[in-house]
C-alpha positions as CSV (number, residue, x, y, z in Angstrom):
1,X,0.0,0.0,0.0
2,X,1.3,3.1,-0.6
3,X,2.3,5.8,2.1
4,X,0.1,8.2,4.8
5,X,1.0,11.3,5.9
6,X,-0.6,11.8,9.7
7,X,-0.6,15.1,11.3
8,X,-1.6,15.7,14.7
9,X,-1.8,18.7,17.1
10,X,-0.7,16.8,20.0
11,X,1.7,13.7,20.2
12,X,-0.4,10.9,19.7
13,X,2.3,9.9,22.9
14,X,1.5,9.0,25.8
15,X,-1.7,8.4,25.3
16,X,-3.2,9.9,28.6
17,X,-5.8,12.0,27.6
18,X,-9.0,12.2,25.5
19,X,-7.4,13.4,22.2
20,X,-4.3,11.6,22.1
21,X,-6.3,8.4,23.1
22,X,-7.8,8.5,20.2
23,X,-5.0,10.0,18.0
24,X,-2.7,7.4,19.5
25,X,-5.2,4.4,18.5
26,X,-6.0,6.0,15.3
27,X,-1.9,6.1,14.4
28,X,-1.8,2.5,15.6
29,X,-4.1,1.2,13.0
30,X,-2.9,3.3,10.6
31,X,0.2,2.0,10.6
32,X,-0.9,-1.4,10.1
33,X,-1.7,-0.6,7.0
34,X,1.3,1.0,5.6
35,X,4.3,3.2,6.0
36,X,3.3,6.4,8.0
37,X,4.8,9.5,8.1
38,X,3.8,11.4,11.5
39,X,3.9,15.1,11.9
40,X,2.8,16.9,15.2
41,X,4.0,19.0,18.0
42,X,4.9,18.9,21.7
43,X,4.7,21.2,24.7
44,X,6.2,19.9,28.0
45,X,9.6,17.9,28.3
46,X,7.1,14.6,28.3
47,X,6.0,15.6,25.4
48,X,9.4,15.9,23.7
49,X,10.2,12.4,25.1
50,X,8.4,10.6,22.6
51,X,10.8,11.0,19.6
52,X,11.8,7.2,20.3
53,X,8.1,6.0,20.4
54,X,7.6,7.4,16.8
55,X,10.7,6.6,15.4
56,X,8.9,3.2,16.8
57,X,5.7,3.0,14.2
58,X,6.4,6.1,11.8
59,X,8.6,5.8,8.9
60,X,9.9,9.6,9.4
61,X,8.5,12.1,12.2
62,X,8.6,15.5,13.2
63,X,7.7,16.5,16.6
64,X,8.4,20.3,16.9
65,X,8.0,22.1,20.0
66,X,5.6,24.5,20.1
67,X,6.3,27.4,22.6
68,X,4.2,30.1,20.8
69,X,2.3,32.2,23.8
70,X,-1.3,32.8,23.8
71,X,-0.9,36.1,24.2
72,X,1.2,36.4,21.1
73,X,-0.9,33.9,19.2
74,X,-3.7,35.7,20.0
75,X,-2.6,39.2,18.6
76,X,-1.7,37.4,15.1
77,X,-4.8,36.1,14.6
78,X,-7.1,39.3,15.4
79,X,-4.6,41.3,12.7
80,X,-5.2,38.6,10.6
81,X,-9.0,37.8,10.9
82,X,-8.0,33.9,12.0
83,X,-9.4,31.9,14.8
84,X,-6.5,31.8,17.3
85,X,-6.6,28.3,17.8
86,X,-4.9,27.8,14.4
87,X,-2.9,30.8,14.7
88,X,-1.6,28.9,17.8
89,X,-1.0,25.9,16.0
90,X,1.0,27.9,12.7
91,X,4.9,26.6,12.4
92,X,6.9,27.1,9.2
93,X,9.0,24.3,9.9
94,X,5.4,21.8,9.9
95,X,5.0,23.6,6.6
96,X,8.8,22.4,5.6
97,X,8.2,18.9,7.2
98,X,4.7,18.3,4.9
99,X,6.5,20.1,1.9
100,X,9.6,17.6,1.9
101,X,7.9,14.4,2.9
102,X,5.3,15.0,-0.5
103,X,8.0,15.6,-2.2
104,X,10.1,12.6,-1.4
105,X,7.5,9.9,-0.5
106,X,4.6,8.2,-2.8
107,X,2.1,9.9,0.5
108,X,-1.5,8.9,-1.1
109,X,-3.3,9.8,1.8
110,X,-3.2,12.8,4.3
111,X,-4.8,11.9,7.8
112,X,-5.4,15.1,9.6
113,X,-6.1,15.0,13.2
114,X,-8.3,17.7,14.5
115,X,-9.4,21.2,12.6
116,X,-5.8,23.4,14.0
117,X,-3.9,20.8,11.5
118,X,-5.4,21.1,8.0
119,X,-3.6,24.7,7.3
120,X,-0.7,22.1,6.4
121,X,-2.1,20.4,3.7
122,X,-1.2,22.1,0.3
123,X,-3.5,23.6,-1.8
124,X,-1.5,21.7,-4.3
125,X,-2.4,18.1,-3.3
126,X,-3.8,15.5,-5.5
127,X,-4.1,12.4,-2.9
128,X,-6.5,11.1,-0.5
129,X,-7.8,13.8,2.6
130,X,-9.3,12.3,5.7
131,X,-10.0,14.9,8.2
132,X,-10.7,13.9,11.7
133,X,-12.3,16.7,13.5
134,X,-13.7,14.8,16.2
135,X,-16.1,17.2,17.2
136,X,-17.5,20.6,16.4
137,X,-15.2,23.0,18.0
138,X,-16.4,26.0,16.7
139,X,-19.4,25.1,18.4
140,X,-18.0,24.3,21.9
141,X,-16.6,27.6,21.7
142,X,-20.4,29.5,20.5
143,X,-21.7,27.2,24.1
144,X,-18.3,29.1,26.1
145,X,-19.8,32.6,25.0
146,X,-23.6,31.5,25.6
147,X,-22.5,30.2,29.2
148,X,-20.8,33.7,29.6
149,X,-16.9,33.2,29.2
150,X,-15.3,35.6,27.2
151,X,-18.2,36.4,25.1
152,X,-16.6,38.2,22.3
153,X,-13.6,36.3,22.2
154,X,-15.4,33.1,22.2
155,X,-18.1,33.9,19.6
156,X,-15.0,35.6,17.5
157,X,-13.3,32.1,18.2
158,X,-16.3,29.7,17.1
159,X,-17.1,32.2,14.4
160,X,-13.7,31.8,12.3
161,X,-13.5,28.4,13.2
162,X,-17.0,27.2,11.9
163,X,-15.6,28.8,8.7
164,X,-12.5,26.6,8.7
165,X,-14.3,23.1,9.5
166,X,-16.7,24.2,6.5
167,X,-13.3,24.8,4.4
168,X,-11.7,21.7,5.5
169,X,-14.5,19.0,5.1
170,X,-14.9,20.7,1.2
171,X,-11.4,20.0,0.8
172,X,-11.4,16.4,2.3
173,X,-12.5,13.2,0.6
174,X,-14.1,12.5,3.9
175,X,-14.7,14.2,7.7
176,X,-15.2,12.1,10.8
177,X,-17.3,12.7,13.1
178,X,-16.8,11.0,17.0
179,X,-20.8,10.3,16.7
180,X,-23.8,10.5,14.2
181,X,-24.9,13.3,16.9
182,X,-21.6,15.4,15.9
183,X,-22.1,14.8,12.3
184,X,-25.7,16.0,12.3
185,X,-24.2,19.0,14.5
186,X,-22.1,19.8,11.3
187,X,-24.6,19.1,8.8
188,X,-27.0,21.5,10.3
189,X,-24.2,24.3,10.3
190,X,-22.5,23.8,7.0
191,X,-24.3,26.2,3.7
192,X,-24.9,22.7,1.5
193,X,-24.9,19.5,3.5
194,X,-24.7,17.4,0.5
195,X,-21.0,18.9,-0.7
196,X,-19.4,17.7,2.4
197,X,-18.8,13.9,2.9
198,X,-19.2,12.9,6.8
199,X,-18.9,9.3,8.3
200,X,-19.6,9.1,12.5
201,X,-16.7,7.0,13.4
202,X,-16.6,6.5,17.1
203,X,-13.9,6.1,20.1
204,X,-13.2,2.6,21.4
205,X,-11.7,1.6,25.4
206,X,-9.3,-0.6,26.0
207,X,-10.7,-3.0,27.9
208,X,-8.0,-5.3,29.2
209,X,-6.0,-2.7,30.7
210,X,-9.2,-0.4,32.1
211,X,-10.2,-4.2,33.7
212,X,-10.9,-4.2,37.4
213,X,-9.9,-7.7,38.3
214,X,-6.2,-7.1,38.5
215,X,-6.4,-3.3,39.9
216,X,-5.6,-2.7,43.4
217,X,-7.9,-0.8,45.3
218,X,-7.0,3.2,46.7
219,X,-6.6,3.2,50.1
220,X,-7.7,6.6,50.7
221,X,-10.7,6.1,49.3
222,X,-11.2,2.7,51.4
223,X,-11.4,4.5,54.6
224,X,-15.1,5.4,56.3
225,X,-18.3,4.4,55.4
226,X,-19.5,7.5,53.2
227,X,-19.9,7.1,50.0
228,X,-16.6,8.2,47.6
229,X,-17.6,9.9,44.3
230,X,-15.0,10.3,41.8
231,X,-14.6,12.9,38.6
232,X,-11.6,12.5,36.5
233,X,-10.0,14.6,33.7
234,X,-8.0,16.9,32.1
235,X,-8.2,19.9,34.5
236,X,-6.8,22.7,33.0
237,X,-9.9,22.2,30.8
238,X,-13.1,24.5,30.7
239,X,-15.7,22.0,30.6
240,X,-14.3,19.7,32.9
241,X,-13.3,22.6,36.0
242,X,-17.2,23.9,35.1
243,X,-18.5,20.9,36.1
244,X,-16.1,20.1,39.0
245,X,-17.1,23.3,40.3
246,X,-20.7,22.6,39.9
247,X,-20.5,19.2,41.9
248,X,-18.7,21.2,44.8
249,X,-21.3,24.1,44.5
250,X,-24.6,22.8,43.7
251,X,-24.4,18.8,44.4
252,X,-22.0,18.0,47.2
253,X,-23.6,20.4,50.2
254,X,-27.3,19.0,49.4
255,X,-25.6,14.8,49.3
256,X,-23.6,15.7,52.4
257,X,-27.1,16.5,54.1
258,X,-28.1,12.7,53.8
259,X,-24.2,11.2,54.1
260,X,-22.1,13.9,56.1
261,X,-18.7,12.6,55.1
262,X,-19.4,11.8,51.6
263,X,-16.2,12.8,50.0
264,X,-15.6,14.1,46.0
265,X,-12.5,13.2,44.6
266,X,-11.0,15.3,41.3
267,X,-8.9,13.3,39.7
268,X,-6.2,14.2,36.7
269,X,-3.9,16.3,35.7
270,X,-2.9,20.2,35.9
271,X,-5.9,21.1,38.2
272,X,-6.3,25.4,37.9
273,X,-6.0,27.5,41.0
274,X,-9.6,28.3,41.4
275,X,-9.7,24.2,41.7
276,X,-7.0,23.6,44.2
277,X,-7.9,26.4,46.6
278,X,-11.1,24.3,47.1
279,X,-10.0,21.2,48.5
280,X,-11.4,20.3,51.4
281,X,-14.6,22.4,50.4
282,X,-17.9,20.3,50.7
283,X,-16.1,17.0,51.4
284,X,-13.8,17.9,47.7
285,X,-10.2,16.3,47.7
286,X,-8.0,17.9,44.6
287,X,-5.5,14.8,43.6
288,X,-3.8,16.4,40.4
289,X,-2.2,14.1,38.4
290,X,-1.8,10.5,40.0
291,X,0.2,8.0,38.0
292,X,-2.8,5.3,37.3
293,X,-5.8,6.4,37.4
294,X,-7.5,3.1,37.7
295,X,-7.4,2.4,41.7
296,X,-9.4,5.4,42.1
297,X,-12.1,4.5,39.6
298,X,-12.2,1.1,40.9
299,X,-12.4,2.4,44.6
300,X,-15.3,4.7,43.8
301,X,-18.5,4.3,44.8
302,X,-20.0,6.5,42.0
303,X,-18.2,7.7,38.7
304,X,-19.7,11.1,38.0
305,X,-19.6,13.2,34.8
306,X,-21.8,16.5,35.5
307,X,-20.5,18.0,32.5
308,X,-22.5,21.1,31.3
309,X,-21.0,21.7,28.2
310,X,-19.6,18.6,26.2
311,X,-18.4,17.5,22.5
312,X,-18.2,14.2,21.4
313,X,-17.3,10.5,23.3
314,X,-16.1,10.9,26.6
315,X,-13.5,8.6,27.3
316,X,-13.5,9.5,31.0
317,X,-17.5,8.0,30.7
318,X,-15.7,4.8,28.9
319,X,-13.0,4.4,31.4
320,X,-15.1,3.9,34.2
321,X,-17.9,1.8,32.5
322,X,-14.9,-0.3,31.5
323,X,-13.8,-0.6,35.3
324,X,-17.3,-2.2,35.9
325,X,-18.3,1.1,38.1
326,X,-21.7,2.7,37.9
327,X,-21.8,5.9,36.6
328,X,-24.2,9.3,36.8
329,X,-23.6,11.4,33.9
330,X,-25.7,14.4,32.2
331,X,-26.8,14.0,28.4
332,X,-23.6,15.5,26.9
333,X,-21.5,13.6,27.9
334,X,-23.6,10.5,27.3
335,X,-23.6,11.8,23.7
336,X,-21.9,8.7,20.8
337,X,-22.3,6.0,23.7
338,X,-25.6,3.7,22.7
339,X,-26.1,2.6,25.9
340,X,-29.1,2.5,27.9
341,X,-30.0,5.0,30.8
342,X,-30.7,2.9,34.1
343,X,-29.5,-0.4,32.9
344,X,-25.6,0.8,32.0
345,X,-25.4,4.5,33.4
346,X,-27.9,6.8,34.4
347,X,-28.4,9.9,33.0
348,X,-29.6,12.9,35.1
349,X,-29.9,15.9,33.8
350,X,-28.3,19.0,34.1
351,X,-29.7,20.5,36.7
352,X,-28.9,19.7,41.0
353,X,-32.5,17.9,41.9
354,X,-32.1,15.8,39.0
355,X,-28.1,14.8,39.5
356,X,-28.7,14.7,43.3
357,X,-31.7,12.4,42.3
358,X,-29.7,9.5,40.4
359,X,-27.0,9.9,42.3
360,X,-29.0,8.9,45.8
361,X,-30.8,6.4,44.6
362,X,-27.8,4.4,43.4
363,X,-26.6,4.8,46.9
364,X,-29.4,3.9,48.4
365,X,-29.2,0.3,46.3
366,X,-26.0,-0.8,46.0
367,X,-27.1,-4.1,44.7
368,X,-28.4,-2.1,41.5
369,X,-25.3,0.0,41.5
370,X,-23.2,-3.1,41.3
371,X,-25.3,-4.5,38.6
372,X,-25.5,-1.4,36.6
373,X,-21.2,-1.7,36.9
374,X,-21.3,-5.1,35.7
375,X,-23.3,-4.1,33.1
376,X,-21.4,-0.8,32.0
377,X,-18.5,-3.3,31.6
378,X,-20.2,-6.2,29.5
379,X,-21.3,-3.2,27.2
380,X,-18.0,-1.4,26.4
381,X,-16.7,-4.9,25.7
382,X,-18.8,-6.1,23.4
383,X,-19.7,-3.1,22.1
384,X,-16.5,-0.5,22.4
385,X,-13.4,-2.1,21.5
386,X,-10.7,-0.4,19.6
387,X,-10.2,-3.3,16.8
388,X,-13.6,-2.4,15.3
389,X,-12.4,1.5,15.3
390,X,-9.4,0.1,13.6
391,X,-11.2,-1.9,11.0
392,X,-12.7,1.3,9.6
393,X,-9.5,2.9,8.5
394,X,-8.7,0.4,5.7
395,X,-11.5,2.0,3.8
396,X,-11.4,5.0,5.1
397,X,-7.6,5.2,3.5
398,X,-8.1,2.7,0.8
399,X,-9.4,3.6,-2.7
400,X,-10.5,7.2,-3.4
401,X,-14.1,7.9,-3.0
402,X,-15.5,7.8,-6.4
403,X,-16.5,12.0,-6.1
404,X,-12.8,12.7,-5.6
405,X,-11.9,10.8,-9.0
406,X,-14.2,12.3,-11.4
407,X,-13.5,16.1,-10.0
């Protein structure tokens, strides 16, 4: 088979958290099916570590760091009438990296890896375009401004962008979309919905390693008789501190009525300020980043995900399901799972009575709490594994859809 170009935002290394899960997994298969070139950037010194894993699966890299402050970025794009999220992501040696490997490999295929990525494919390019935008950023960012955060910035922000996903799945042979949800999402904002090509394609778990059996439990979460609820994620991230903030506001004083030293644990990595200065707040422990986060799922009594604003699969919702936990989630972030509400999570909605609600209940019967785990598990191995993700690349990259070759 001839060769694929990938281009990420993020190393696809180590896969730790929701994007480069799925870029990671999506690289893996990719390169089962050929030589792959892989170009992408890095931030922290962990980041930069992964040169050796690529050289590993890719036939040539590029990982360039990518130091460009916000600030900065976000100056260049308002003179240039560009969302800043791709002026962020803009680096002329990328541009030199793409230009080269074209130029020196028989690349039929560009993979590109969220929406910051596809100012590097040429206008020039005769091959193959997959474009993975996961979900509808520009639309996460129009929910920011509605919620009240940074209005104009964040309407300017979804604005440009919406213009760019509409560019980019024109240009592409095909877009995917994490759910059929996300794809009608695009549909419905895109002038013609017929010109674009989209194709839900949707994240898998691995379920051996996210497997209970073998998983010690957390001692600190063993301790008392109170029930331990547990929220993981990246959480440096809006979505994810708004709704961590929202359990220790609006959920945890009303649950600590009925079960005084119910505790909340927040679980991942770079927690922000306004997080850390409120542990101990309403029974809320901070953690930060702890090297597996799997004792601490497997030690909870509930799994929550209150998230008020959410795009896409969320593999946080996976992760737990997978560790055979029971989990009370709102309707976003149930969104590209096709499971059902009280048999293998239960959805509250996004308001406190209802959250509170589920979440009591499941206390309150911890034989159907137990079952709904066991269920939650049985689904996201029959159903969510990362092989059948994988299986959808060969045609995804095989031959050319049949509108690219008559244009």
């Amino acid at each position: 088979m001839s060769e694929i170009l990938f281009l990420a935002h993020r190393v696809p290394f180590p896969p730790d958290r929701g994007d480069k899960i799925r870029s990671h997994h999506l690289l893996k298969g990719l390169a089962k099916l050929g030589p792959v070139h892989v170009g992408t950037f890095g931030e922290t010194a962990l980041d930069m570590a992964q040169k050796p894993a690529l050289a590993g699966i890719a036939k040539t890299h590029a990982l360039i760091h990518r130091a460009k402050p916000l600030p900065l970025a976000g100056a260049e794009a308002l003179l240039r009438v560009r969302p800043v999220s791709l002026t962020a992501f803009e680096d002329a040696t990328m541009h030199r990296y793409v230009a080269k490997t074209l130029t020196n490999h028989p690349v039929e295929t560009i993979f590109v890896f969220s929406g910051q990525m596809g100012q590097y494919i040429p206008d020039g390019y005769r091959g193959r375009v997959v474009f993975d935008l996961c979900d509808v950023d520009s639309a996460k960012f129009e929910a920011y401004a509605e919620a009240g955060q940074r209005r104009w910035i964040n309407r300017r922000e979804g604005r440009l962008l919406a213009r760019e996903e509409e560019r980019l799945a024109h240009r592409a042979d095909v877009t995917l979309l994490i759910s059929e949800n996300e794809a009608e999402l695009f549909r419905s904002r895109v002038d013609d919905p017929t010109a674009v090509r989209l194709r839900p394609l949707g994240n898998g778990i691995d379920a051996a390693f996210f497997d209970p059996a073998p998983v010690a439990l957390q001692p600190d979460l063993e301790e008392g008789e109170d029930p331990q609820l547990v929220f993981t994620g990246q959480m440096d991230y809006a979505p994810n501190i708004a709704a961590a903030e929202w359990m220790i506001e609006e959920i945890m004083p009303a649950l600590r009525k009925t079960y005084a030293r119910a505790r909340f644990h927040i679980v991942g990595r770079a927690p922000v300020k306004s997080l850390r200065d409120r542990h101990g707040e309403n029974g809320t422990r901070v953690w930060g980043e702890v090297p597996d986060v799997r004792p601490y799922l497997k030690s909870a009594d509930l799994v929550v995900a209150p998230l008020l604003i959410a795009r896409g699969v969320q593999n946080k919702v996976l992760e737990a399901m997978a560790m055979a936990r029971p989990v009370v989630l709102t309707p976003g972030a149930a969104t590209g799972i096709d499971a059902c509400d009280g048999e293998h999570f239960a959805i509250a909605r996004a308001e406190p009575a209802s959250m509170l609600a589920r979440i009591e209940v499941l206390l309150a019967e911890p034989e159907r709490a137990r079952a709904m785990g066991r269920a939650a598990r049985r689904f996201v191995v029959d159903r969510m594994s990362w092989d059948g993700v994988e299986a959808a690349l060969a045609e995804l990259v095989g031959k050319r859809a049949s509108a690219r070759d008559a244009a």
